[in-house]
Each structure stands twice: as C-alpha cells, then as structure tokens.
C-alpha positions in Angstrom: 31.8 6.0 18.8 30.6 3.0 16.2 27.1 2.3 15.4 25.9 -1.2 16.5 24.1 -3.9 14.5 21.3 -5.7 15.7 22.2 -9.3 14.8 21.7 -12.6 15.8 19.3 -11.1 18.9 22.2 -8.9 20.0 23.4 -5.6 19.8 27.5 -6.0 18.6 30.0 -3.3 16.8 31.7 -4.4 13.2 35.4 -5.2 13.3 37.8 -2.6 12.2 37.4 1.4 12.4 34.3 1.8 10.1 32.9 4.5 8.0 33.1 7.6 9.8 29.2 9.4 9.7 28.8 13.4 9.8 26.1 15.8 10.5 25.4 17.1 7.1 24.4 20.5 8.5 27.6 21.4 10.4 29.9 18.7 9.2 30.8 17.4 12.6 31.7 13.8 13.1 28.8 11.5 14.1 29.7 7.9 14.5 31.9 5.0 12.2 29.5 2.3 11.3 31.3 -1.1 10.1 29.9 -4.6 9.3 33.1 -6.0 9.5 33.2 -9.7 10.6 29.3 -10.2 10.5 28.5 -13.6 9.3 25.6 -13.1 7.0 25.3 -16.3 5.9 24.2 -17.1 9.8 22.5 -13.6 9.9 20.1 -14.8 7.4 19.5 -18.3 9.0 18.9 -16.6 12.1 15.9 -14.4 11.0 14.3 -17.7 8.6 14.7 -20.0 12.2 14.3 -18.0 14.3 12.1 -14.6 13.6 10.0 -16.1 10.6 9.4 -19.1 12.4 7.8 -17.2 15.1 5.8 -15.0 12.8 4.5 -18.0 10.6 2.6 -19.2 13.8 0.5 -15.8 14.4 -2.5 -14.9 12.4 -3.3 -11.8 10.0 -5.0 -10.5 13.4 -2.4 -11.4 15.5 0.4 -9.8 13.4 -2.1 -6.6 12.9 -2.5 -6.2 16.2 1.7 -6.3 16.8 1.9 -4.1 14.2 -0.5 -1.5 15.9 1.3 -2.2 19.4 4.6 -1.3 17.7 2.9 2.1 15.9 1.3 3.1 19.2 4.7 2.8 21.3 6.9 4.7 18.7 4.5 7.7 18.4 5.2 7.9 22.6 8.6 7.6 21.8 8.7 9.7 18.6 10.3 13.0 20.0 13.6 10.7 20.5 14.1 10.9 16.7 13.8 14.7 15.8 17.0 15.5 17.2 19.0 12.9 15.6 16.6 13.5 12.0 17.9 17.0 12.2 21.6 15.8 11.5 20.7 14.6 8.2 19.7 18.0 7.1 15.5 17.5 7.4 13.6 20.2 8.7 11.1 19.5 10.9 8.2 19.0 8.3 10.7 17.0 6.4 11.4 14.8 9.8 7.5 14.5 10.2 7.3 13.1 6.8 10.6 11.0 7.7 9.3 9.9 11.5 5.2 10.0 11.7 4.8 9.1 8.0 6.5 6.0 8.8 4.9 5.5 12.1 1.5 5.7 9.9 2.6 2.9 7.4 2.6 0.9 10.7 -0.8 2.0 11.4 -2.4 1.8 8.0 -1.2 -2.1 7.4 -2.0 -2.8 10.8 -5.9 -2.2 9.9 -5.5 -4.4 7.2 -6.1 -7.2 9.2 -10.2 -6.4 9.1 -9.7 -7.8 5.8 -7.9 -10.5 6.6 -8.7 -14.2 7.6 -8.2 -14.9 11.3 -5.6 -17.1 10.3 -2.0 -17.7 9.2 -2.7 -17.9 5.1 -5.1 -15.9 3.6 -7.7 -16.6 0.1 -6.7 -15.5 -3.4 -9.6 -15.1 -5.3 -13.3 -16.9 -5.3 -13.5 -20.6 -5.8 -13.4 -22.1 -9.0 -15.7 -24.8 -10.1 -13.8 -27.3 -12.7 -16.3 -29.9 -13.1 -19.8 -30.1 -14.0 -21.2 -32.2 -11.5 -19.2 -30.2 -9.2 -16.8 -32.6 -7.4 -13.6 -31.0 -8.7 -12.8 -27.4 -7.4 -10.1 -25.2 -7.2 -8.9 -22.1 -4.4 -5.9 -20.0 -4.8 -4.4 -19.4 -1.2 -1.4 -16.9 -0.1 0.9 -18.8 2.5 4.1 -16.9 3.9 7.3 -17.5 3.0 10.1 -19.2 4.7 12.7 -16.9 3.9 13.4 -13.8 5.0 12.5 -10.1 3.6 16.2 -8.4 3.2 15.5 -4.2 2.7 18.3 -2.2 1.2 17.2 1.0 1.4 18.3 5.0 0.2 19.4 7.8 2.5 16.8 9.6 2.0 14.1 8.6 4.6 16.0 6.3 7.1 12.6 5.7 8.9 10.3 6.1 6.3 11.9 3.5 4.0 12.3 0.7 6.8 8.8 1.1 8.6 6.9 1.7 5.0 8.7 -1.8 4.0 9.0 -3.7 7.2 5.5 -2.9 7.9 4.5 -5.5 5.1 6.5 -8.5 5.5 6.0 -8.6 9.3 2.2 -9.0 8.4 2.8 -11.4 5.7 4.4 -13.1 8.5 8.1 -12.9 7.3 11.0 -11.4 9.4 13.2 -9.0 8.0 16.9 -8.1 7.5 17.4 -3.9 7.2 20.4 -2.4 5.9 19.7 1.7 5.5 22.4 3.4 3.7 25.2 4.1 5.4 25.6 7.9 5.5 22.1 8.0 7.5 22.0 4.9 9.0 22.5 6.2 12.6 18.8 7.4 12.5 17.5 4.0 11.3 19.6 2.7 14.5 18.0 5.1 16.8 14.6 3.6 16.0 15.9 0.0 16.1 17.1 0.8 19.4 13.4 1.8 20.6 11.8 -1.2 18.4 13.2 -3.9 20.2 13.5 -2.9 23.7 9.5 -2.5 23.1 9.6 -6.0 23.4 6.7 -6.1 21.0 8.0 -7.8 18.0 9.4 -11.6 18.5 13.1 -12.5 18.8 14.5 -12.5 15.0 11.8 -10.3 13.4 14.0 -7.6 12.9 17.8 -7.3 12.3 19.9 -4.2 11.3 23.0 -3.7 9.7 24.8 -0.4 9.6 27.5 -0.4 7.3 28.1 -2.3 3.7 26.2 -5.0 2.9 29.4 -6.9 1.9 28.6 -10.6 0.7 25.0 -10.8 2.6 23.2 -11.2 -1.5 25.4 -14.4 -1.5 23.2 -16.3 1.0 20.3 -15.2 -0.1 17.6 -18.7 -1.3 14.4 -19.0 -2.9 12.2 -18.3 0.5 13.7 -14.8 1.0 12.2 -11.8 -0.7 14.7 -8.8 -1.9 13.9 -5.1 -2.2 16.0 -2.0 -3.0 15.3 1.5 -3.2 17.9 3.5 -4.3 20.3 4.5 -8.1 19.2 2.4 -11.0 22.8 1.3 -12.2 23.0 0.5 -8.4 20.0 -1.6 -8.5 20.8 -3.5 -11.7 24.2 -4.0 -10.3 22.4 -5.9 -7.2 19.8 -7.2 -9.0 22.5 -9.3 -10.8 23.6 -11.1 -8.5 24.1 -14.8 -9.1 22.7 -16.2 -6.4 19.7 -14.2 -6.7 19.5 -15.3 -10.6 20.3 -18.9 -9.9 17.5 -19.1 -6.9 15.0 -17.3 -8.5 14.5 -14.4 -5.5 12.1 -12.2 -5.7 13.7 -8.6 -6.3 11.5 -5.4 -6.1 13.4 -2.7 -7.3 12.3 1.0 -6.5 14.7 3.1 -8.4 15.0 7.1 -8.5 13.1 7.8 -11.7 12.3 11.4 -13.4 9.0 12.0 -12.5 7.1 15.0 -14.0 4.1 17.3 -14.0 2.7 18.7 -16.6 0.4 21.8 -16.7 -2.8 21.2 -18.9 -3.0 23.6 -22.3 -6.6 24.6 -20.6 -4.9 26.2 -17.5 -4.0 30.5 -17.7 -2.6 32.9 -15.6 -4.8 33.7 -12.6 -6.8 30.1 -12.6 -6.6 29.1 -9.2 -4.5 25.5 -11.1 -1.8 28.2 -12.0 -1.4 28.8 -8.6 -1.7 25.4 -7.6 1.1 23.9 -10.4 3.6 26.3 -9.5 3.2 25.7 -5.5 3.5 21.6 -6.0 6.9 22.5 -8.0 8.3 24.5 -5.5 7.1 22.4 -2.6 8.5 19.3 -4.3 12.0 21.2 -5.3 12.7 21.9 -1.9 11.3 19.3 0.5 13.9 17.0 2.0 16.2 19.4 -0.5 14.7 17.3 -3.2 16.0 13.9 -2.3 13.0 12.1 -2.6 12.7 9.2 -5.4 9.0 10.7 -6.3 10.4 14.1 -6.5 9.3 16.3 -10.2 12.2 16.6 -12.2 10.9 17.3 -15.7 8.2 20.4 -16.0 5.8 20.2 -19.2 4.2 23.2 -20.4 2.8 25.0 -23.6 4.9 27.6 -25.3 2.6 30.0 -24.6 3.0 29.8 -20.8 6.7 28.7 -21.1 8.2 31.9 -19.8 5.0 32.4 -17.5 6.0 29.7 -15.5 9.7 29.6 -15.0 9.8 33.1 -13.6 6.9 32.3 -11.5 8.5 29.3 -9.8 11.6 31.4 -9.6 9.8 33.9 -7.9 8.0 31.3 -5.4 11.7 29.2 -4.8 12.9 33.2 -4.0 10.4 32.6 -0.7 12.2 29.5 0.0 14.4 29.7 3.7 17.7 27.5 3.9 20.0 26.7 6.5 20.0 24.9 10.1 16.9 23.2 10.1 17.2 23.5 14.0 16.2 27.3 13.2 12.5 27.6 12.8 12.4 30.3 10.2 14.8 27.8 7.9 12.1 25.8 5.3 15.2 24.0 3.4 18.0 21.9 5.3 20.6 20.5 3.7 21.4 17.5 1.2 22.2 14.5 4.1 26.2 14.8 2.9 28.5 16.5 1.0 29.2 13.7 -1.3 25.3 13.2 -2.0 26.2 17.0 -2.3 29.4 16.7 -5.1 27.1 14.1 -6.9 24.4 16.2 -7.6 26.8 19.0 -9.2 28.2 16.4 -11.4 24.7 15.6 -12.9 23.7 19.1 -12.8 27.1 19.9 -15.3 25.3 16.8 -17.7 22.2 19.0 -17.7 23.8 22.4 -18.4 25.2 21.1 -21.5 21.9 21.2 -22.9 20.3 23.1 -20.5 20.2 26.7 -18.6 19.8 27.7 -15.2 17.2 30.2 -14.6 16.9 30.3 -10.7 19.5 29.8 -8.4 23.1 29.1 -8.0 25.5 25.9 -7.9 28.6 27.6 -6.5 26.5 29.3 -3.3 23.6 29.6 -1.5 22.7 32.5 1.3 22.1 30.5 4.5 20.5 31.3 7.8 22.3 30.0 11.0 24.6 27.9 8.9 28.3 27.6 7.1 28.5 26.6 3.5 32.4 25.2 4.0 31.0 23.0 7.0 27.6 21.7 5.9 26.3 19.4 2.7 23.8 22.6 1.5 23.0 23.8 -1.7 20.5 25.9 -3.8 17.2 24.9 -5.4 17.8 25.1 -8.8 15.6 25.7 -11.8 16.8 25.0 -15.1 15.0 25.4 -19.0 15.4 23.3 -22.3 13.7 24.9 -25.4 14.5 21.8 -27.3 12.8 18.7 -25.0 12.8 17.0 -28.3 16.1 17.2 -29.2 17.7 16.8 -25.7 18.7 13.6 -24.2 20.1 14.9 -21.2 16.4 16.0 -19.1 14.9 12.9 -20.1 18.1 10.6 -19.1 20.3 12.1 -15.9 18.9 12.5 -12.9 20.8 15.0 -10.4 19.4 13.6 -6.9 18.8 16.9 -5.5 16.8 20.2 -5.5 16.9 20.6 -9.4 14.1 20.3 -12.1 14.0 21.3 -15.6 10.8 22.6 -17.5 10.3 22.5 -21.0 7.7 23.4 -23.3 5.4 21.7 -25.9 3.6 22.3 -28.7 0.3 20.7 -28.2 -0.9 18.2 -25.8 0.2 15.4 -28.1 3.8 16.4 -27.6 3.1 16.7 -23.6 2.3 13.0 -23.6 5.2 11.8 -25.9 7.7 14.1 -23.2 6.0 12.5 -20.2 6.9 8.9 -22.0 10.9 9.9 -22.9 11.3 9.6 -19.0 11.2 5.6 -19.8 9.5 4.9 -16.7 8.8 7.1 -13.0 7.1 5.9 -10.2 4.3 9.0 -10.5 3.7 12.4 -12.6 1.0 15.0 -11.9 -1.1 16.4 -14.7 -2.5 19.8 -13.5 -6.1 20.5 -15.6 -9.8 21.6 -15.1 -10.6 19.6 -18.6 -11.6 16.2 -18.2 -11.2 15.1 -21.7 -7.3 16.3 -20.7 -6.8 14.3 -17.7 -8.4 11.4 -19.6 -6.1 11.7 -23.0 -2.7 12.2 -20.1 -3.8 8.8 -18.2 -4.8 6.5 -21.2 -1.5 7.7 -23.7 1.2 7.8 -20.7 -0.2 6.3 -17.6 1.9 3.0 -18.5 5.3 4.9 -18.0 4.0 5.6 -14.7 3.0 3.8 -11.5 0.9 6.7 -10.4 -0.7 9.7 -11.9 -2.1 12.7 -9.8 -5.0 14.6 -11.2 -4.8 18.1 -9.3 -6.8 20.9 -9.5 -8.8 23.1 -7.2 -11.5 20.9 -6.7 -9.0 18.6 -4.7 -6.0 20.3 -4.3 -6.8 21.4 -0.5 -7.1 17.9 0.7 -4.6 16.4 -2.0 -1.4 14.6 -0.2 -0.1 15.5 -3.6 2.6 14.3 -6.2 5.3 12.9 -4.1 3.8 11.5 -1.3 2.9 7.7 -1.7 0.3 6.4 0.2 0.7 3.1 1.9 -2.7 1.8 0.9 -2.1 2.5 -3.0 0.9 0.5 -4.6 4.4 2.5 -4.7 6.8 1.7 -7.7 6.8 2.1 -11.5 8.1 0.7 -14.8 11.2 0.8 -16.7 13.7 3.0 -15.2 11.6 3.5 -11.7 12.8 -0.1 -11.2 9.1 -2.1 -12.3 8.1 -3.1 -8.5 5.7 -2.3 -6.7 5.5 -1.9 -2.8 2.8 -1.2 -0.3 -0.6 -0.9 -2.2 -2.7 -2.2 0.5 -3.1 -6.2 0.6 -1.1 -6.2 -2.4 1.6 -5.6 -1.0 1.7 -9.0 1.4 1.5 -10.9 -1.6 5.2 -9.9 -2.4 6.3 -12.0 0.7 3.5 -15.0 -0.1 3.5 -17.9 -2.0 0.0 -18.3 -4.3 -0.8 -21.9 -4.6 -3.5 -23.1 -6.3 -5.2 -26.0 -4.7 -7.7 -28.8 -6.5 -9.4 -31.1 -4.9 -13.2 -31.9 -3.6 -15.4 -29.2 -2.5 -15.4 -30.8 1.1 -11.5 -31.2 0.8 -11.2 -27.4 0.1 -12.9 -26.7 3.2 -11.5 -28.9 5.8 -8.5 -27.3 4.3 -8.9 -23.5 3.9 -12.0 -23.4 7.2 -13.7 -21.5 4.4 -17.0 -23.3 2.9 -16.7 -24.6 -0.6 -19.6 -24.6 -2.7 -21.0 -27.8 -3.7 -18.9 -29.2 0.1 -20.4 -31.7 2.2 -22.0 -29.5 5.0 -22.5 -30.5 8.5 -25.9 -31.8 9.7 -27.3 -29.6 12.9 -29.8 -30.9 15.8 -29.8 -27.4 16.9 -30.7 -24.2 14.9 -27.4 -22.5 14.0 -28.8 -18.8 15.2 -29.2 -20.7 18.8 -25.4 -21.7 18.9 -22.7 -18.6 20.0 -19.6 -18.0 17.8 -17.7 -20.4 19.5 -20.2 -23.4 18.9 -20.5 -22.1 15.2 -18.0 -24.4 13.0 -17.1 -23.6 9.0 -20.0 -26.2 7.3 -22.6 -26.3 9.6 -25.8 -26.7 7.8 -29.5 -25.7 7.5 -32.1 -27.3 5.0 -35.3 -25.7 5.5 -38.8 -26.3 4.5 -40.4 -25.2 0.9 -42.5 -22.0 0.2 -44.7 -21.9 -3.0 -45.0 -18.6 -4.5 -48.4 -17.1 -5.6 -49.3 -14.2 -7.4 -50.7 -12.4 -4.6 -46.8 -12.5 -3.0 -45.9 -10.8 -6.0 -48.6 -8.3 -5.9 -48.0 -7.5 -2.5 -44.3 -7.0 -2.5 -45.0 -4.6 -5.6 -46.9 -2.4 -3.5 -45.1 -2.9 -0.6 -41.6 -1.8 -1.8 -43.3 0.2 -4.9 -41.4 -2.0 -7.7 -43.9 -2.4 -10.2 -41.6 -3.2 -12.7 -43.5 -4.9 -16.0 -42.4 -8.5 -15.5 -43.8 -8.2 -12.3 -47.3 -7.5 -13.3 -49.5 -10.3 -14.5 -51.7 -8.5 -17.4 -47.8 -8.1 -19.2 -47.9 -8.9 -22.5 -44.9 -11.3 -22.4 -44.3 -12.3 -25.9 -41.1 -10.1 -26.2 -39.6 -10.3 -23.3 -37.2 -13.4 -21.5 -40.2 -14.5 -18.9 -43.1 -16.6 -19.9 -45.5 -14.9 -17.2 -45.4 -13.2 -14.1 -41.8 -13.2 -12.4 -41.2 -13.0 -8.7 -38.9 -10.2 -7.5 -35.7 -11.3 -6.6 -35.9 -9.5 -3.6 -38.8 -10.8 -2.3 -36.9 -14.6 -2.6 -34.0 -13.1 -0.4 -36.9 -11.7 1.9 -38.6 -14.6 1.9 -35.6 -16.7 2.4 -34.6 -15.0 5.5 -38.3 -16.2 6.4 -37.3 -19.7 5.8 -34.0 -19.6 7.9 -33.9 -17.0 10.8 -34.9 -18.3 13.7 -38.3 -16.7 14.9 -39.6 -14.9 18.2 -36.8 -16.2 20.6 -33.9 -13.6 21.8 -30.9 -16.2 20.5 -26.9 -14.9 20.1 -27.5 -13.1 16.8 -27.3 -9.4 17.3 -27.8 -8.3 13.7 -27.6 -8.3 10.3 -24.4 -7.0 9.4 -24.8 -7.0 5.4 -24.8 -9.0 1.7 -22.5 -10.2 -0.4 -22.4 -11.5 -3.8 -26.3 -11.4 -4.1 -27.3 -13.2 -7.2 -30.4 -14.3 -9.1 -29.7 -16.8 -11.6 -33.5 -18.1 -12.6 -36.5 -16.9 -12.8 -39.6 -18.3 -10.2 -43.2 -18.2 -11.4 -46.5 -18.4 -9.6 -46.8 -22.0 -7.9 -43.2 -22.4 -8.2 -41.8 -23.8 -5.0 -37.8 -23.3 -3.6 -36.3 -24.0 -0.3 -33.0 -22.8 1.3 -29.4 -24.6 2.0 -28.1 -22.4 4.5 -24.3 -22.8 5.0 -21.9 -21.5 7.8 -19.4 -20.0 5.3 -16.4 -18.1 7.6 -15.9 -16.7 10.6 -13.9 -14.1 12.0 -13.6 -13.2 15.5 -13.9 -9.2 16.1 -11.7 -7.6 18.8 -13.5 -5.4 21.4 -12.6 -1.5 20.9 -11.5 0.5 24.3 -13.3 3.7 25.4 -10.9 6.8 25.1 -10.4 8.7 28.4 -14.1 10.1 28.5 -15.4 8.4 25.2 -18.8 6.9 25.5 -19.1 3.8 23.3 -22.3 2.9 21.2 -24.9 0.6 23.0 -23.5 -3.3 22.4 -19.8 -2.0 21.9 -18.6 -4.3 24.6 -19.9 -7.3 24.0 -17.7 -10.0 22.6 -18.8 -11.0 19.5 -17.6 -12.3 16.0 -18.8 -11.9 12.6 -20.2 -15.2 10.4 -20.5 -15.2 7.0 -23.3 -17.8 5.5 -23.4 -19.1 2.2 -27.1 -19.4 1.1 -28.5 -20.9 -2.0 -31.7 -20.4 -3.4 -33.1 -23.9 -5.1 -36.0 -25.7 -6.4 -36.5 -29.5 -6.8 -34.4 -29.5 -9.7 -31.1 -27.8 -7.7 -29.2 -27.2 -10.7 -29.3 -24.5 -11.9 -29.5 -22.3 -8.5 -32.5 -20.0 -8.2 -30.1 -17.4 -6.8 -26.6 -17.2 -4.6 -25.7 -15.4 -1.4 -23.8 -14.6 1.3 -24.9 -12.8 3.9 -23.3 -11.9 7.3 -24.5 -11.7 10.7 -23.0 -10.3 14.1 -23.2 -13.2 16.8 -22.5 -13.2 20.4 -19.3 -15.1 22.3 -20.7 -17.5 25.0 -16.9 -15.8 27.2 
C-alpha cells in the first residue's frame, strides 16, 4: 500500500516503490510513501492561483468562520485518528495532545476574527499624523500574501504541527503546502483525507506531500512564506537554500532546543513546589517518550538539593508504565521509529562522556504488552553532571528522546548563567515562591528564551505547564531554538502579511482602509445617524452638533452627583500652584455632556446600547463660561454574527437580533478647534434593517 499526495486538487501515488513506513510499537509494515515524479514547481503555482486566490477574496470573518467549520467537523470525526495515532507510539493522552490540541488551534484562531476587520487586510497600528495642519497622514495596513505558506514539519505531532501552523496562514488568507515527516506522515494523511472531503476549505487551500521534499525549496518566490520545525543543522541546511536567499522568503525556523527548569534556592523538601518541580520533570520526560521540541532537558538546582532531587525524580520515573499504548495501564509508548530510536542512543553516548546515568537503562526497558526486538521503545533516562560549568556536552547535544540531565549550582547567579549556556530554547520553567527570584530568572535569562513558566502552587493546578505552547502566546525562541516565532495570537498572521505603510490625505486614508481618519473629510447627514440601521451607516458619516457653555453650577453638580470633589474642581481652590487658572470642569462630565449633545433623545431608533469606550482622552482644560460642541464621526463598522441556541440553551433577551457594532470617533472642541478639548471613541450596538 503507498500513501497518496494531495496535489494539484487530486489525490495521486509518487512514482517508484517509496519509503516503506512501520508501526513503531510492533514494527509491522505500514505503508511506502514516495513523492516521486511530483512537479513542485506546478504544485506551488497551483496553491498561489488557485487556493490563495480564493482565500485573498474572503474576509478575517469569513476565513474565521471556515476555520471554525473545519474545527467543528474534525472533532465529529476525531475518533478516526486514535487508532492510526497509536502506530506512532502515543498513548492516548499523548494522541489527545496530538489530535484535540490541534483541533483547538483551529478553534482558538478562528475566534480571532472578533478582532479582526470585516474585511480582507487588516490595520497595523493607530494613524499617524505627519503634518501640522493635518493634511498629510499615515496608516500601516497588513495585506495577504500571494505566495503560498510551505510547512515542513517534525515527526513528533503529525496533527498538531500542521493544524497549529495551517491554522494561521488560512486566516491570513494564504494556502498552504504540508509536508510532515515522512516516518509519521500516514497520520497527517489520515486527517487530510477527512479535511477535504469536508468540503469546507476552497480548492487549492491545502496540499500534502508524503514523502521527501525533493527540489520543492527550488520554486519557492518572494510571496511564499517558509516554516520548519524540526533538527537545527537540518534547518540551517534548508534555510540555506539559494533560492530562498536570492528571493528574500521569509523562513521561520522552530528548532529542537534544550529547554530547562530550574528549581528556585527558596524551594525545600516537603514545599508543595518540591512536589510540583519533580512532577513537571517526570511528566515532561515521558510524554510522547520525550519527543517534543519544548521538552526539559537540562535540570538546575542548588547543591544542597542536588542529590534530593535526582533520587526523587528517579523514584517518580520508577511509577512510569511503558509499552503498547493500546493497553490502558501503559503511560509511555514508544519513540515513533527505531531510527529516531538509534539516534537518540548515539547522543545519549556524547552525554555519558561527561555525564552519568542515574535512572534507567539504554540497553532495556521492562515492557507491558509489548516486544523490545519488534518495537522503537526505550527507557526514560536520568542522567547527572557535577561540573555544568565545565561540560560542554549538556549544554550542546540534544538526544531527541526521554533523557534530561540535572545539574547543580552554586547560587542563583550561576542558575541564570546555566540557563543562558543552552544558547537559545523556545521555553524554561523556573519553579519558586520568591518573587524577587522569578524576577532576577526573567530579566538576566528571559532573552535566551521565547517563553518562561513561573510555577508554583498558587498556579500549578490550572498551569498547562512547561511544554505546552499555547496558540494565543507566540511559540519559538532565539539562537539555537531557530529565532521564529509561530502562533501568538494576531501575531502570528502577520508572518503571512505584507505591512505597508500608506501616506496620503486623511480623506484618502479612509476611502482607502473604510476606517475614518482623523482630520478626513466626513460625510454631511440630513438624517440623524442613531435613526439609520447598520446597513444605511457608511465609514464618515458625520454629526456637528450645537454648543453647550459650561457654568459653575455643572461643575458643582457633577461633584456631588458622582462624589468627585477633587480640588481643581472646587471654586474656593487656591490655584496659584497648580496647572489650572480656576475652576476646571471634569472630564467626565464633557463626555456626559457630550453624549447629551449627540444621542438622539426620546425616540426608540436602531441603537440598542452602548457597547463601551475607547481611547478616552482629555487634552485641555474648560473653565466656567467656556463653550465646546461635538464632531461626531462614524469611525468602523463590523458586522456581528448571530450565536445559535444549544439543544435546550435559552439565549439572553436581544440575542437574536441581527445587529452590528459601530465605532464613532468623537472630538471634543471649542471655537479654536486646535488643540482638541478631548478624543474618543465610543461604540454602539445598532440594529440590521434584514
């Protein structure tokens, strides 16, 4: 049997016989997986013409909402993937983190699209003023790529890797071209397989290719977006590519890095922290039999707890199960091949030459339901350095499997200056109750690392802990972890976009961006704009409204209305040492008052409510018998989607109404207009007319 590549919006086999593929827990054959006679260069064409094309055309909302669709139908469909997850040696609770952790990537950019325009670029930044009579703007905009995003990902987490990834691009609105390692790839083609005949993503979104990635880098131009996860010399080896050099692509590199922990000087035996350090090692050790690029490979600890610590982790890794992870009682499968398997015992022989082996064995391993000879397994091993200092070896070779090293320090200074020798991980833990600690660990190593985990017991319940990126907090590190960065929320769709700066005329801004510019021509109403429904509503529509003159008795009032009695607000102030001449008006009674001046009075009209402010600012002060008026602005709007009742769920009142929200740019200003009394923008809920 071959595997099949989804290319060119068909399933087809490679030429030749292939790789052959085999369950890593019982060694049998699998599949052969070839690319053989694929024509990249047209493979790549295909997904910029065809699938990015497509995707350039949708919205933020639009592509949110795929992406939600495509989340939804793979969590009916997820039990499909268990079985076939189980041939690369995951347990179940590594296949969760494999199948449903990917599935929630999916789900977690897909609500990103709430904070994203209702169209197919999306803002950078707040408008920038570059002139003084304030004809000259500028506005930073994101605007997708033409390329496409090609993923070369590890064996590790063949679903994980390509939904965490793919999840990103397809909202920046650029297809994508996935090539999982080889040795797993037949569960990244099980999930394919369900993807598309879902139907919900267009024709070209996604390819696969199961097999080398032969001369694909080669046709790679300036539009397309690179990442890799995987070795470092393997990513270097990639990264130099020289096509990729001579266009310029954009390469994010997520390399295996050797992450740490270290245990705080303040934490003893019998603190709940002890307990807590020694559980993170061991669950980090074993789960997906440590092949995870966030897995803890270097252990930091004082002298004094040195020996504490190693025999405790022995003692907990003594607990941990191995064997078929089909076998419920089994808590460690196996290594996803015995060549990943071979590869970790040559790295583990670099270590030893320094190093010493205080828990486990590299030779054997006592197995439940399982054959040593057939499958890829191995035992966890724990070694100790004494030296840190003097050792290259821990702080340089990585064995890809379940093997740390701990090693002790002398004071916290040394801990730091360990945690640095790595050159670079994607995240470390430091394990304290002592905040001065945590804060000495994050300001002298936190930039060797692209994420730090404070732990203790105030958080350790609820803590996804140290190896578990999150897809709304960037993922990557510098120096040997690769320097990229992945996920991180709407950072991460800036990877597939191109920033452009624009300059031009406040109105020009708008009519480009259908966001208002400040100082932009608006648009004259005959109608009040809380009379028209969202529909009617367009970006520049514009309220002047009449002038109210403040008097001291509005200040008094408000004082002892709201209780703010604050001393510039009181007349009898002595104001010879202050930054007011007299009596000030509160700033909150001129964004009171101004909703006086521009809501609409008495009449039921399509605004449902207030929904908030923004970027409230007070810029100069108003006196008694000052007078200001308001420019009231219709800033953006964004259309929201009606939510569906559960089976049984009952709704809030006003839940179905179709409705959008509209953001309105108010200035505060007096007959001088310049400067601006005060700046806001406030956003109401208004009713469709549909």
């Amino acid at each position: 049997m071959k595997l099949q590549n989804y290319v060119l919006g068909k399933w087809m086999e490679g030429d030749g016989e292939g790789q052959p593929l085999y369950n890593s827990v019982n060694g049998q054959l699998i599949a052969y997986a070839s690319t053989e006679g694929l024509d990249f260069e047209k493979i790549l064409q295909y997904g910029r013409a065809t699938g990015t094309h497509a995707l350039r055309k949708m919205t933020f909302e639009e592509r949110g909402r795929m992406l939600r669709a495509l989340a939804l139908h793979l969590m009916e469909h997820k039990e499909k993937f268990y079985p076939v997850s189980y041939m690369t040696g995951a347990t179940r609770a590594d296949s969760w983190i494999d199948i449903e952790g990917g599935i929630g990537n999916l789900f977690s950019n897909a609500s990103l699209r709430r904070k994203l325009p209702d169209e197919i670029y999306a803002m950078d930044g707040e408008n920038i003023g570059l002139s003084k009579g304030g004809t000259f703007a500028a506005q930073h905009i994101l605007i997708p790529k033409e390329g496409v995003a090609v993923h070369i990902n590890a064996y590790n987490f063949p679903v994980w890797g390509m939904l965490e990834k793919i999840a990103v691009n397809l909202l920046a609105g650029v297809a994508a071209v996935v090539k999982p390692a080889t040795v797993t790839s037949y569960l990244t083609e099980a999930v394919v397989r369900e993807i598309i005949t879902s139907g919900i993503l267009p024709e070209g979104a996604l390819q696969l290719v199961c097999g080398a990635a032969r001369d694909m880098l080669d046709h790679v131009h300036s539009q397309d977006v690179v990442t890799f996860t995987g070795s470092a010399s393997t990513g270097l080896m990639l990264k130099s590519n020289l096509q990729i050099l001579r266009e310029n692509v954009p390469f994010n590199l997520e390399a295996d890095s050797l992450n740490c922990i270290v245990l705080g000087e303040d934490v003893k035996p019998g603190m709940p922290e002890w307990d807590i350090f020694i559980k993170e090692i061991r669950k980090e050790m074993t789960v997906k039999a440590g092949q995870k690029c966030t897995a803890i490979r270097r252990i930091f600890v004082s002298e004094e707890a040195f020996e504490g610590v190693y025999t405790g982790i022995a003692k907990s890794l003594e607990q941990t199960t191995i064997g078929n992870p089909l076998n419920e009682k089994v808590r460690m499968g196996s290594l996803a091949g015995k060549q990943q398997r071979e590869e970790v015992k040559k790295q583990i022989q670099k270590l030893l030459a320094t190093s010493e082996i205080v828990y486990g064995s590299e030779q054997a391993v006592d197995l439940i339901d399982a054959d040593f000879d057939s499958g890829a397994f191995m035992s966890p091993l724990l070694l100790k350095n004494e030296k840190p200092f003097e050792s290259v070896e821990p702080h340089t070779v990585e064995a890809f499997g379940p093997v740390s090293t701990v090693m002790p320090y002398k004071n916290f200074d040394e801990a730091i200056e360990l945690a640095k020798m790595g050159k670079g991980s994607l995240c470390s833990t430091i394990v304290t109750t002592d905040g001065k600690i945590a804060r000495d660990f994050v300001l002298g190593s936190g930039h060797y690392h692209g994420r730090i985990l404070i732990l203790n017991r105030d958080c350790a319940k609820e803590s996804t802990g140290h190896g578990s990126p999150l897809p709304m907090l960037v993922h990557g590190g510098p120096g040997r972890a690769g320097g990229g960065e992945e996920m991180g929320g709407l950072r991460g769709i800036r990877h597939y976009m191109q920033r452009v700066a624009l300059q031009g005329s406040p109105t020009m801004l708008t009519s480009v961006t259908n966001v208002f510019s400040p100082n932009g021509k608006g648009n004259e109403l005959t109608k009040h704009p809380f009379k028209m429904y969202f529909e009617e509503l367009k970006v520049g529509d514009q309220l002047i409204t009449e002038k109210r003159t403040v008097t001291s008795e509005d200040i008094d009032q408000f004082a002892d209305l709201t209780g703010d009695h604050f001393y510039a607000h009181i007349a009898s102030t002595d104001f010879s040492d202050t930054m007011f001449e007299r009596q000030v008006a509160h700033g909150y009674f001129l964004i009171s008052a101004a909703a006086g001046l521009f809501v609409d009075n008495y009449e039921k009209n399509p605004v449902l409510l207030n929904y908030g402010i923004e970027e409230l600012r007070f810029t100069k002060p108003v006196y008694p018998g000052d007078s200001f008026y308001i420019r009231f602005t219709c800033k953006e709007k964004r259309s929201q989607e009606l939510k569906p009742p559960k089976p049984g769920e009952t709704l809030p009142k006003g839940s179905d109404i179709p409705k959008g929200i509209v953001k309105w740019y108010v200035e505060i200003l007096d007959e001088t207009e310049d400067p601006l009394i005060g700046v806001a923008t406030i956003l109401t809920m208004v009713r469709k007319r549909s």
